[in-house]
PDB file with one MODEL, atoms N, CA, C and O in Angstrom:
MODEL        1
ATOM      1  N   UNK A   1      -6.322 -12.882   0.960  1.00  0.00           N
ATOM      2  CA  UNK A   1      -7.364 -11.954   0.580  1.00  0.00           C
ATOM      3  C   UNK A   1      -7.571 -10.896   1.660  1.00  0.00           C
ATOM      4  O   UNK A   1      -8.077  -9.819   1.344  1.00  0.00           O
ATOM      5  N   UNK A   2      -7.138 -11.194   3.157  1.00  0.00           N
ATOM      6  CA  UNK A   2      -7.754 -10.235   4.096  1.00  0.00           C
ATOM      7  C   UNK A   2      -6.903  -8.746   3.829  1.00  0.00           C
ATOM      8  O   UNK A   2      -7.357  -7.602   3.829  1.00  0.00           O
ATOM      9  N   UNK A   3      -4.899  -9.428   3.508  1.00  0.00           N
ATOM     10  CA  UNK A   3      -4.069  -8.423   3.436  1.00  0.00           C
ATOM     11  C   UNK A   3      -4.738  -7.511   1.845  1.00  0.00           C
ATOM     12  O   UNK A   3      -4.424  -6.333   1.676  1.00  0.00           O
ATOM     13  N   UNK A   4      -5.261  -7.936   1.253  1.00  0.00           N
ATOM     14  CA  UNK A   4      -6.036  -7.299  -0.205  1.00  0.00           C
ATOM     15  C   UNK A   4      -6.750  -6.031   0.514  1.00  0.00           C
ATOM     16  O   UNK A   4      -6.428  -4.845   0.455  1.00  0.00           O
ATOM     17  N   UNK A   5      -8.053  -6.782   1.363  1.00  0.00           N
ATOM     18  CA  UNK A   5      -9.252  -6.032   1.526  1.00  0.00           C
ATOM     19  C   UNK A   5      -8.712  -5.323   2.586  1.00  0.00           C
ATOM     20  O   UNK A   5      -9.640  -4.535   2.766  1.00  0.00           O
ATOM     21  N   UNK A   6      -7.883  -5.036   3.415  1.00  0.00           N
ATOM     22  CA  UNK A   6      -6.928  -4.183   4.657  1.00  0.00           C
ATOM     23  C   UNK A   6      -6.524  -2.999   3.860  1.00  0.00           C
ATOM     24  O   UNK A   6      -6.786  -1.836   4.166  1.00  0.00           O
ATOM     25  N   UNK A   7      -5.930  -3.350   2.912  1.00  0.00           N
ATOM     26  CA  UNK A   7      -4.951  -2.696   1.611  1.00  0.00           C
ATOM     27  C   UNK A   7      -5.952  -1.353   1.344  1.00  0.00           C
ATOM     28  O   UNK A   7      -5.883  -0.204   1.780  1.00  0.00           O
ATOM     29  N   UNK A   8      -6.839  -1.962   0.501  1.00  0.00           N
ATOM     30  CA  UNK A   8      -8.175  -1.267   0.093  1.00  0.00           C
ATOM     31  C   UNK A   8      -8.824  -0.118   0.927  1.00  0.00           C
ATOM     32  O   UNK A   8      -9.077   1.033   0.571  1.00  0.00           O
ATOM     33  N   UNK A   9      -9.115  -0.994   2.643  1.00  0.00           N
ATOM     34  CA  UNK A   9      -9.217   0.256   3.440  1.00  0.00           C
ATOM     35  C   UNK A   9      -8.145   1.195   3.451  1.00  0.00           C
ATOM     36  O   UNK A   9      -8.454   2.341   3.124  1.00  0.00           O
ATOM     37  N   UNK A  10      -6.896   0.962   3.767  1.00  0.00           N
ATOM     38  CA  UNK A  10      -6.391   1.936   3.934  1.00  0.00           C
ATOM     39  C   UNK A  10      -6.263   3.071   3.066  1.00  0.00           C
ATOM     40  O   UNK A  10      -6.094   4.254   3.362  1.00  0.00           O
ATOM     41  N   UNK A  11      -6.406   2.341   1.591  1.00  0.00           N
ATOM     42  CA  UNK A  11      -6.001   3.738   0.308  1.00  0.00           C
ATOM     43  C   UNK A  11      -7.589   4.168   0.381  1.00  0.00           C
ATOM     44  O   UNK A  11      -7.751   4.724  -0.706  1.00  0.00           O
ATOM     45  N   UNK A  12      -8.834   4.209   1.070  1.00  0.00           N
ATOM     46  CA  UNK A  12      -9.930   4.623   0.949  1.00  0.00           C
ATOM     47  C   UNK A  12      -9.811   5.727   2.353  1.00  0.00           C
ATOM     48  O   UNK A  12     -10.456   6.774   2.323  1.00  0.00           O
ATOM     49  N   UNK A  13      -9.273   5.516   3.091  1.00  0.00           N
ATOM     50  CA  UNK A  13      -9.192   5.977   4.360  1.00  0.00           C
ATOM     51  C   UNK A  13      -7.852   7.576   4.058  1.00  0.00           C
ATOM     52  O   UNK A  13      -7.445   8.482   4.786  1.00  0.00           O
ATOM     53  N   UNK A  14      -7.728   7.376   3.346  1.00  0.00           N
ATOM     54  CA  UNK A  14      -6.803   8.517   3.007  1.00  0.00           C
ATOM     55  C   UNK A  14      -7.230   8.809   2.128  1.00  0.00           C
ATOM     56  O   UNK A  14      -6.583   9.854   2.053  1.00  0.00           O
ATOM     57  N   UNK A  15      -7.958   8.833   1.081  1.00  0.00           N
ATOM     58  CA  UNK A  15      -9.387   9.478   0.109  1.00  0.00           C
ATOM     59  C   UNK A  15      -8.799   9.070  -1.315  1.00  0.00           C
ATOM     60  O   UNK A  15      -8.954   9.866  -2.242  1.00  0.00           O
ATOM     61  N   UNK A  16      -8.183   7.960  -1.516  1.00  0.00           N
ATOM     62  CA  UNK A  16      -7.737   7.548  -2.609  1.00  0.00           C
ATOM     63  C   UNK A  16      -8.991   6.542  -3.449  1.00  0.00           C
ATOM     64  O   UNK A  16      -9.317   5.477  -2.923  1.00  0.00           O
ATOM     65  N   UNK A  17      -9.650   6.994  -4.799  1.00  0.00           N
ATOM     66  CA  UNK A  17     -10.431   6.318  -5.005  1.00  0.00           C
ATOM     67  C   UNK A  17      -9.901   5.490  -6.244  1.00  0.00           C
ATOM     68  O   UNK A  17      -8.998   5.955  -6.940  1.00  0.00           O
ATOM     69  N   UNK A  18     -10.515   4.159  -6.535  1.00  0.00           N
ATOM     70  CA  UNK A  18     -10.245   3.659  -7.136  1.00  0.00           C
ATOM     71  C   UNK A  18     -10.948   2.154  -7.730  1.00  0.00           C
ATOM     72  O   UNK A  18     -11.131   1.383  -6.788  1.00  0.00           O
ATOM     73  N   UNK A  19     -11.301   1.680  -8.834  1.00  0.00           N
ATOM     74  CA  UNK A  19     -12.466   0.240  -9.156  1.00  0.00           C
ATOM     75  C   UNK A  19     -11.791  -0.646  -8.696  1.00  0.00           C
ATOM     76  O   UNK A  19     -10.713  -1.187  -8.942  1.00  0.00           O
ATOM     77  N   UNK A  20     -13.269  -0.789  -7.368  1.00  0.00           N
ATOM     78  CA  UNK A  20     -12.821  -2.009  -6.500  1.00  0.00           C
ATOM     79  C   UNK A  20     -12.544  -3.100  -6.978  1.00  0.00           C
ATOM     80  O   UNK A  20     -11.806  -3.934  -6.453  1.00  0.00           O
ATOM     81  N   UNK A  21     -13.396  -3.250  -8.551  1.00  0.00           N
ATOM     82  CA  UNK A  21     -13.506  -4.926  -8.945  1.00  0.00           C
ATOM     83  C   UNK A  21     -11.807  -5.196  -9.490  1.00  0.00           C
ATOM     84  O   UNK A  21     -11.237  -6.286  -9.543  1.00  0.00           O
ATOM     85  N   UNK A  22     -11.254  -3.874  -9.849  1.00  0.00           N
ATOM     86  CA  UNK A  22      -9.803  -4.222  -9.705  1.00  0.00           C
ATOM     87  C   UNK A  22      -9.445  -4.944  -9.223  1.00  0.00           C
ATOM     88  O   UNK A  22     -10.101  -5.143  -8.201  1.00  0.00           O
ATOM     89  N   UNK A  23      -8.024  -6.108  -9.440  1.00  0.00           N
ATOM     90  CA  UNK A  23      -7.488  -7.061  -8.777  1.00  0.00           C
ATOM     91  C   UNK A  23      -5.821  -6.174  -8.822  1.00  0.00           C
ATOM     92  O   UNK A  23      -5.003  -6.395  -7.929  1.00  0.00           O
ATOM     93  N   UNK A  24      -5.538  -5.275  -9.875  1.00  0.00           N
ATOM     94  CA  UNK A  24      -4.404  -4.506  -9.371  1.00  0.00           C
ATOM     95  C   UNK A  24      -4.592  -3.353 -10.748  1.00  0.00           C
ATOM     96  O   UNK A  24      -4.966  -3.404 -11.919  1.00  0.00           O
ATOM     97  N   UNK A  25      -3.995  -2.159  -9.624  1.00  0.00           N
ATOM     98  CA  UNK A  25      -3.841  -0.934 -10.255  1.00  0.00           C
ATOM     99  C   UNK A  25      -2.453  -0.217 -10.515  1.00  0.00           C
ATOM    100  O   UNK A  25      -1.523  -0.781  -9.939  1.00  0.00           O
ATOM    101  N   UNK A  26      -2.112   0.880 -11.241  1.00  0.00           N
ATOM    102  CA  UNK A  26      -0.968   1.475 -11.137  1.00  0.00           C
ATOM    103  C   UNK A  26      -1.366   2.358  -9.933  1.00  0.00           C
ATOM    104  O   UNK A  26      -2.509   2.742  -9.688  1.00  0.00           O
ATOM    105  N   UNK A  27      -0.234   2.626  -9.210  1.00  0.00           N
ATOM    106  CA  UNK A  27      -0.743   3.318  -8.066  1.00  0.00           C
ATOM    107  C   UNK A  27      -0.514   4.827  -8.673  1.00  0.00           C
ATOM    108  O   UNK A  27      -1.262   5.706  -8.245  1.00  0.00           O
ATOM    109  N   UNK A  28       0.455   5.164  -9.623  1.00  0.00           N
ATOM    110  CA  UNK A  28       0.080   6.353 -10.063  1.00  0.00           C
ATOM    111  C   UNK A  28      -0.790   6.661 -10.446  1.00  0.00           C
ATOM    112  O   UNK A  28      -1.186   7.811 -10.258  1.00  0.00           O
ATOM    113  N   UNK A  29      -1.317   5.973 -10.990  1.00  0.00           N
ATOM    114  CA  UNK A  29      -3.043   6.268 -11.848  1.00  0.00           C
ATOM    115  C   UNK A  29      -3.923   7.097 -10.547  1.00  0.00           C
ATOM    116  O   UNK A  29      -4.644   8.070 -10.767  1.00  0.00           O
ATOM    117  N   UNK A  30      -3.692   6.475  -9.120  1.00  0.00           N
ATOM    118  CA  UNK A  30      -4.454   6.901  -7.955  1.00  0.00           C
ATOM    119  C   UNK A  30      -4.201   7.491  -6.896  1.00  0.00           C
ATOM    120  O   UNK A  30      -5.012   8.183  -6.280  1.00  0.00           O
ATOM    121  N   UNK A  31      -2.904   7.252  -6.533  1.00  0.00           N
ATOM    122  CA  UNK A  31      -2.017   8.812  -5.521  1.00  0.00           C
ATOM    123  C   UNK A  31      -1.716   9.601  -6.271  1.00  0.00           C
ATOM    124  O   UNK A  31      -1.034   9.523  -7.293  1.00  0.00           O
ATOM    125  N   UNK A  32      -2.280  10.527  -5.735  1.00  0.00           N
ATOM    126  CA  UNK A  32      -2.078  12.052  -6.348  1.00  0.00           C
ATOM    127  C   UNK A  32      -0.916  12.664  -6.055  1.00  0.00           C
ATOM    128  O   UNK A  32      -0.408  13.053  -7.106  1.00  0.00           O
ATOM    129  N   UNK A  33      -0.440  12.857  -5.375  1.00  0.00           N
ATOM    130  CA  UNK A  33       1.011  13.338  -5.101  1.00  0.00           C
ATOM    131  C   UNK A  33       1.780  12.935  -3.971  1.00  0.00           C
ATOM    132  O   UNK A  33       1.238  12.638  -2.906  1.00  0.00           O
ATOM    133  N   UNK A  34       3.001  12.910  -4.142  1.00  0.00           N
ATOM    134  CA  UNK A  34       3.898  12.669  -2.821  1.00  0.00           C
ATOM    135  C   UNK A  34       3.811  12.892  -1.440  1.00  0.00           C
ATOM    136  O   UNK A  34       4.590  12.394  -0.628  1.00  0.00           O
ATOM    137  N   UNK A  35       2.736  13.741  -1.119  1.00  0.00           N
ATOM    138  CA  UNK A  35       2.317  13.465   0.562  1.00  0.00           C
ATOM    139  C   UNK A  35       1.123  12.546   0.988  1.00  0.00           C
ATOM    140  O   UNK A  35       0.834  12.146   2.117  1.00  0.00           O
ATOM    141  N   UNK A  36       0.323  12.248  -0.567  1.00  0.00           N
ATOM    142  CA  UNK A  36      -0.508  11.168  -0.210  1.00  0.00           C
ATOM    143  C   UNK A  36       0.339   9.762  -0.120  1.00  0.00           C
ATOM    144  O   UNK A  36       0.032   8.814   0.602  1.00  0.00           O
ATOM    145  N   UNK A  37       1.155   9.808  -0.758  1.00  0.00           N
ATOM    146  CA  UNK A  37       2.384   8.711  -0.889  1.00  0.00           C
ATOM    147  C   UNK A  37       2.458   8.558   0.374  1.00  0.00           C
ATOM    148  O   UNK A  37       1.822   7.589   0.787  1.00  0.00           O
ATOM    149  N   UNK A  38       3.136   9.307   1.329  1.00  0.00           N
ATOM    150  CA  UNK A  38       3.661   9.006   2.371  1.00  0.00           C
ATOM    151  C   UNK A  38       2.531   9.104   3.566  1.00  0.00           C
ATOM    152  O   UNK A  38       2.884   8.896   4.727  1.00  0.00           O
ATOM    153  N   UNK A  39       1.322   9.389   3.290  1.00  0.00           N
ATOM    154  CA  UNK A  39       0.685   8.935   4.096  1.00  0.00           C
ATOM    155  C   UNK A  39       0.055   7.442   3.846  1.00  0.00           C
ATOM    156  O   UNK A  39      -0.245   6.633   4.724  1.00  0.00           O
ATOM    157  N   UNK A  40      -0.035   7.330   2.847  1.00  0.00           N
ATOM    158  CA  UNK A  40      -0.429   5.376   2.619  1.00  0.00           C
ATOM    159  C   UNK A  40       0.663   4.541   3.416  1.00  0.00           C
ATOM    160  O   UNK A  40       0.412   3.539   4.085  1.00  0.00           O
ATOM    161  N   UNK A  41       1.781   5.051   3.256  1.00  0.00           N
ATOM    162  CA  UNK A  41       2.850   4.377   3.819  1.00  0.00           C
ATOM    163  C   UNK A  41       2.562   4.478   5.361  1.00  0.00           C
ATOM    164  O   UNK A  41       2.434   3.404   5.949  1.00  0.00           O
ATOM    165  N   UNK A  42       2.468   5.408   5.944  1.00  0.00           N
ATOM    166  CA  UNK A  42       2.060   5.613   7.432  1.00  0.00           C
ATOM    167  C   UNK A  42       0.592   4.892   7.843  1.00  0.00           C
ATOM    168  O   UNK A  42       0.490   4.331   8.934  1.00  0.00           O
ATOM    169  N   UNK A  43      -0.448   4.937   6.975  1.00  0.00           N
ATOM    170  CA  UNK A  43      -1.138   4.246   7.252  1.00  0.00           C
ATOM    171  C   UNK A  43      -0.732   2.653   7.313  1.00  0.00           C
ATOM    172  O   UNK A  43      -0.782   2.135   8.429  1.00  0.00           O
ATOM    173  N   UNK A  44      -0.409   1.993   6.409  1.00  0.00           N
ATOM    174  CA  UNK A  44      -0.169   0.591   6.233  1.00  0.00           C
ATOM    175  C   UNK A  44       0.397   0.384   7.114  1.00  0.00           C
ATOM    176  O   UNK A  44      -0.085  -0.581   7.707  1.00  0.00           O
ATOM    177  N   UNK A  45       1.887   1.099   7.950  1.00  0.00           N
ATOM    178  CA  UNK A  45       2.501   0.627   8.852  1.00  0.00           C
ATOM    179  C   UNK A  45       1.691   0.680   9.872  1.00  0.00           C
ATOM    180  O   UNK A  45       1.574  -0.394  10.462  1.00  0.00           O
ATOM    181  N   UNK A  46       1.189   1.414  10.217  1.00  0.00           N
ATOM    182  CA  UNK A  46      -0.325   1.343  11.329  1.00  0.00           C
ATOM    183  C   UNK A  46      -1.260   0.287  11.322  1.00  0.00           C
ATOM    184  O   UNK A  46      -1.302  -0.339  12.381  1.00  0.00           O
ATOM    185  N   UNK A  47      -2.042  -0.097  10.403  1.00  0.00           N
ATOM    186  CA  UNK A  47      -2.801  -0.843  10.123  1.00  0.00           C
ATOM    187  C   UNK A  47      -2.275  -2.453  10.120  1.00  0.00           C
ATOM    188  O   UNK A  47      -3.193  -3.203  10.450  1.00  0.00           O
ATOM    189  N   UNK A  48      -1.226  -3.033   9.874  1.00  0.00           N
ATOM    190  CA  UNK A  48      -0.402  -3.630   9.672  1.00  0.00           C
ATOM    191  C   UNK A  48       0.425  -4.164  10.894  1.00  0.00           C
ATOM    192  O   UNK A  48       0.570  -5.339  11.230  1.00  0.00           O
ATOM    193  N   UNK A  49       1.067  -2.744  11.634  1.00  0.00           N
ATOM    194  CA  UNK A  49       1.869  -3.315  12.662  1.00  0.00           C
ATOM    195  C   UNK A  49       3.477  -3.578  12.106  1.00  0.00           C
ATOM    196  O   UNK A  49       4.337  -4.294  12.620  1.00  0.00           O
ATOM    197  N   UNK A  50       3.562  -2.753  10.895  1.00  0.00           N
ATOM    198  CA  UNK A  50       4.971  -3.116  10.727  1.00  0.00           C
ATOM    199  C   UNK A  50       5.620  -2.338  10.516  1.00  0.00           C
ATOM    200  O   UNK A  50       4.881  -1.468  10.056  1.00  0.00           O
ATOM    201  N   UNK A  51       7.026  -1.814  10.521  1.00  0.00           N
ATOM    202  CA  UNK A  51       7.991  -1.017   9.871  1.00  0.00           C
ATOM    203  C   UNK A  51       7.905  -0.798   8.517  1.00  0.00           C
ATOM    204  O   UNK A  51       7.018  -1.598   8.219  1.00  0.00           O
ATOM    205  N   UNK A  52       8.253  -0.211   7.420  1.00  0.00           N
ATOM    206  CA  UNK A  52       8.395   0.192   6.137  1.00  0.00           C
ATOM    207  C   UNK A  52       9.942   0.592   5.762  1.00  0.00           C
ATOM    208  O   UNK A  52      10.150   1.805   5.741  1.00  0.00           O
ATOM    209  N   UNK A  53      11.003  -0.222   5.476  1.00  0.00           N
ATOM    210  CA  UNK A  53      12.109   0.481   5.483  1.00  0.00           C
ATOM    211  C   UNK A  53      12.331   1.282   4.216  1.00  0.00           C
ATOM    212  O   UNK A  53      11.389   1.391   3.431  1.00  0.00           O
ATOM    213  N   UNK A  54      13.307   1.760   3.994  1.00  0.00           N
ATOM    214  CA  UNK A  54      13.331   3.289   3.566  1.00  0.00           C
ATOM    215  C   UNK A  54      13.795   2.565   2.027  1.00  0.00           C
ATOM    216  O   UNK A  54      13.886   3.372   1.102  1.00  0.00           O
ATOM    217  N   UNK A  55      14.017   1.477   1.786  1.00  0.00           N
ATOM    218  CA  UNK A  55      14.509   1.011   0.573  1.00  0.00           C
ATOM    219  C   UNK A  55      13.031   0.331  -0.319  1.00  0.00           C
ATOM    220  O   UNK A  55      12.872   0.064  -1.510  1.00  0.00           O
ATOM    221  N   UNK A  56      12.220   0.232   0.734  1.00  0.00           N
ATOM    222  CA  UNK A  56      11.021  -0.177  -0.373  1.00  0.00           C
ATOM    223  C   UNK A  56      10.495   1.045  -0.959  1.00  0.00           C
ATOM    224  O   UNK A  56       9.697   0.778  -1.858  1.00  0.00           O
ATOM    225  N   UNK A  57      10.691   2.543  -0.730  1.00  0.00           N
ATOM    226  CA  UNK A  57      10.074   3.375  -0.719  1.00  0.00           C
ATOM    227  C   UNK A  57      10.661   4.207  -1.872  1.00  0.00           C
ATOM    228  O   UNK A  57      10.519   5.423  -1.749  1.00  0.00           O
ATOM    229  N   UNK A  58      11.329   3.739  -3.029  1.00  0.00           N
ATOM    230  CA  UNK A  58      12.056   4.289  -4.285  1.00  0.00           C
ATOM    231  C   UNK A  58      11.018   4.353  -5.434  1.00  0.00           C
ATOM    232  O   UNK A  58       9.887   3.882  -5.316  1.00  0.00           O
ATOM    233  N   UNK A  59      11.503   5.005  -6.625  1.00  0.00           N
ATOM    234  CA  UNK A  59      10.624   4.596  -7.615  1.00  0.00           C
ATOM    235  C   UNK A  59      11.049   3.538  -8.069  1.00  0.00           C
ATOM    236  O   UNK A  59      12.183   3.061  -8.037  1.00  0.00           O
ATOM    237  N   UNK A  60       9.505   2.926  -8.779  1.00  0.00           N
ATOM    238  CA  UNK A  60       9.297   1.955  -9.180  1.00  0.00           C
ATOM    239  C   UNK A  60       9.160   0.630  -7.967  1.00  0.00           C
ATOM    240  O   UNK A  60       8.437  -0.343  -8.178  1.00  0.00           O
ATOM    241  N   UNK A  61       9.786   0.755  -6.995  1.00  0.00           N
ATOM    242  CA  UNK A  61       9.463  -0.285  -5.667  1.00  0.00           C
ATOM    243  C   UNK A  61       8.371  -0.420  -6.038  1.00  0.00           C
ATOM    244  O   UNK A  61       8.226  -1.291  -6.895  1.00  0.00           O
ATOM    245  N   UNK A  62       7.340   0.213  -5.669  1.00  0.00           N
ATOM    246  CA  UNK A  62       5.624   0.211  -5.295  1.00  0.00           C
ATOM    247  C   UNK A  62       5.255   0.692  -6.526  1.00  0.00           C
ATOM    248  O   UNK A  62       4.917   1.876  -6.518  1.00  0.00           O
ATOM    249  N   UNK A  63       5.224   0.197  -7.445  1.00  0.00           N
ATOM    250  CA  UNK A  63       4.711   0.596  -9.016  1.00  0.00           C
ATOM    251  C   UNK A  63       2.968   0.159  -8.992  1.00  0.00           C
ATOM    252  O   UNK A  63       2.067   0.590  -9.713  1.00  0.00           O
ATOM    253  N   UNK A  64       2.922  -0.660  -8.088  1.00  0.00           N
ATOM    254  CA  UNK A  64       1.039  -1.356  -8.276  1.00  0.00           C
ATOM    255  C   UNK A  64       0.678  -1.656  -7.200  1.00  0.00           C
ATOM    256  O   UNK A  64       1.448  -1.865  -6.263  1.00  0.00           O
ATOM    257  N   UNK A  65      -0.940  -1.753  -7.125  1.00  0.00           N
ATOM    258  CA  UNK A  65      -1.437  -2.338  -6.103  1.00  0.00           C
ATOM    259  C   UNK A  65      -0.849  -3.919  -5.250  1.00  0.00           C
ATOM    260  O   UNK A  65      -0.695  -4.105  -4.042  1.00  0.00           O
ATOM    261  N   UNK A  66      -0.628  -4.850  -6.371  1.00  0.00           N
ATOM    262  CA  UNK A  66      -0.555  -5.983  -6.613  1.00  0.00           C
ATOM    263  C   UNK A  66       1.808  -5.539  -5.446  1.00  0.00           C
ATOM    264  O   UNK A  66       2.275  -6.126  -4.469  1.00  0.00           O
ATOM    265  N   UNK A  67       2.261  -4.706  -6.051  1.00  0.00           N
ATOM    266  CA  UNK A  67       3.373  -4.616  -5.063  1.00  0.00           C
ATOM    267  C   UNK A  67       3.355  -4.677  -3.821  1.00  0.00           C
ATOM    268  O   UNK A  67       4.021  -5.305  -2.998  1.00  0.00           O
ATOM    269  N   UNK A  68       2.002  -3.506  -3.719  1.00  0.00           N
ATOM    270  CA  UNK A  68       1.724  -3.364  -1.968  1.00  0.00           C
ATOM    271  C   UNK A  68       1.597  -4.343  -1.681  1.00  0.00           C
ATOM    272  O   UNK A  68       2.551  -4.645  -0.964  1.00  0.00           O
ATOM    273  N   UNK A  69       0.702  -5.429  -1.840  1.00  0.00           N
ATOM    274  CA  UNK A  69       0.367  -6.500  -1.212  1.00  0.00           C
ATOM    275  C   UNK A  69       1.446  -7.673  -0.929  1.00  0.00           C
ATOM    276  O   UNK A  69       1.374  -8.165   0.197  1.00  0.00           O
ATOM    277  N   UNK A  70       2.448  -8.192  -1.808  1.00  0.00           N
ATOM    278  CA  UNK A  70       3.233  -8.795  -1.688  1.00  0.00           C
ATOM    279  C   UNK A  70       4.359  -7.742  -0.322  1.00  0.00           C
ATOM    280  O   UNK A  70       4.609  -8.275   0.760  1.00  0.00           O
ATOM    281  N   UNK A  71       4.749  -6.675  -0.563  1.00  0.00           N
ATOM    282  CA  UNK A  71       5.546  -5.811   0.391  1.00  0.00           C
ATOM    283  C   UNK A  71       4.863  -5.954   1.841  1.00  0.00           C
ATOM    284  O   UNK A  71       5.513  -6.398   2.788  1.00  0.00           O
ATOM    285  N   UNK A  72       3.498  -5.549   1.970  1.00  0.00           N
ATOM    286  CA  UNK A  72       2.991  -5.957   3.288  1.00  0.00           C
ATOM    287  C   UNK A  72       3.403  -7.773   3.828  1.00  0.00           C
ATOM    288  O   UNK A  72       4.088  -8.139   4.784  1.00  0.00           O
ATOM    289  N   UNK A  73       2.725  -8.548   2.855  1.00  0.00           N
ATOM    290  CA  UNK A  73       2.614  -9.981   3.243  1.00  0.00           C
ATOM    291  C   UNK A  73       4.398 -10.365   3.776  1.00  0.00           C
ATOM    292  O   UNK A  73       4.722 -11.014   4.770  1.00  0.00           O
ATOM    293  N   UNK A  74       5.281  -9.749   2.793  1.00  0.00           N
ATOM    294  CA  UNK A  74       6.803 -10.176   3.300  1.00  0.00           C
ATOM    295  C   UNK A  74       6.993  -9.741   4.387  1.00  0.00           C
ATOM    296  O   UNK A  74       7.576 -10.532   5.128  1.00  0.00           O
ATOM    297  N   UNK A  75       6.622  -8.341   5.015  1.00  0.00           N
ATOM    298  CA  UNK A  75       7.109  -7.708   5.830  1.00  0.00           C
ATOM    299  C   UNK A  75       6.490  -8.368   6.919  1.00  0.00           C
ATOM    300  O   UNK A  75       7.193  -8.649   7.890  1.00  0.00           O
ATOM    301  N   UNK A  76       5.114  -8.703   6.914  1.00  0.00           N
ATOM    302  CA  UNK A  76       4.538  -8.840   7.797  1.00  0.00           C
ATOM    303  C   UNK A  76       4.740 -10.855   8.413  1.00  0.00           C
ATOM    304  O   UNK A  76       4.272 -11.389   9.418  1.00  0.00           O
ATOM    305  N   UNK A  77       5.375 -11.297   7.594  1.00  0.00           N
ATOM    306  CA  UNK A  77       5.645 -12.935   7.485  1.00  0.00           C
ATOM    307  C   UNK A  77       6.767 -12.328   8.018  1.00  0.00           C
ATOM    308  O   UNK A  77       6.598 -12.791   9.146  1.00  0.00           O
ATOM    309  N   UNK A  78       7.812 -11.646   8.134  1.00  0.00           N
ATOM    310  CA  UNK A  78       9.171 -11.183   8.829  1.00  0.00           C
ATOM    311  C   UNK A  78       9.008 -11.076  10.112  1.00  0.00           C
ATOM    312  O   UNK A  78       9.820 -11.592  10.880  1.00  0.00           O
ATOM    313  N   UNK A  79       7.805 -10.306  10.603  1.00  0.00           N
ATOM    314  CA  UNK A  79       7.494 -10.217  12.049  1.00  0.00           C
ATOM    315  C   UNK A  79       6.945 -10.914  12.849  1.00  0.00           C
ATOM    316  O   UNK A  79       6.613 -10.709  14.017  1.00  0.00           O
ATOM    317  N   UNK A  80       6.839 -11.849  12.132  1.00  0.00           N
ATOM    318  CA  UNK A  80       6.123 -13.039  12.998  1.00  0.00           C
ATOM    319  C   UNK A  80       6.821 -13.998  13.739  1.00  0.00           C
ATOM    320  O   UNK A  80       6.206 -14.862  14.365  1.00  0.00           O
TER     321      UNK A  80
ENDMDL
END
């Protein structure tokens, strides 16, 4: 749940809004365009502490909220 509510800050912290009581969203429905894209990505790796390699970052990779979270949790179970 913490990697959830981390998640959350970060797409709020880059002005992405979206219903919290959500448990998962399309992320198109809520990034607006391709430089907010790549700043979620820069954030998470910040927030996080991890790399993002360039193959999670295709379409459809990150189709939902519910992706991010599993993509962080792997990446971040990798660095440990």
């Amino acid at each position: 749940m913490e990697t959830v509510n981390r998640l959350k800050e970060c797409l709020h912290s880059i002005g992405v809004i979206f219903e919290e009581d959500k448990e998962n969203f399309l992320l198109s429905d809520v990034v607006e365009d391709s430089l907010m894209f790549v700043t979620l990505i820069t954030e998470m790796e910040q927030e996080f502490e991890i790399e993002i390699p360039d193959e999670y970052i295709v379409p459809g990779r990150l189709a939902s909220f519910k992706d991010l979270v599993e993509m962080v949790e792997e990446l971040s179970a990798a660095n440990e």
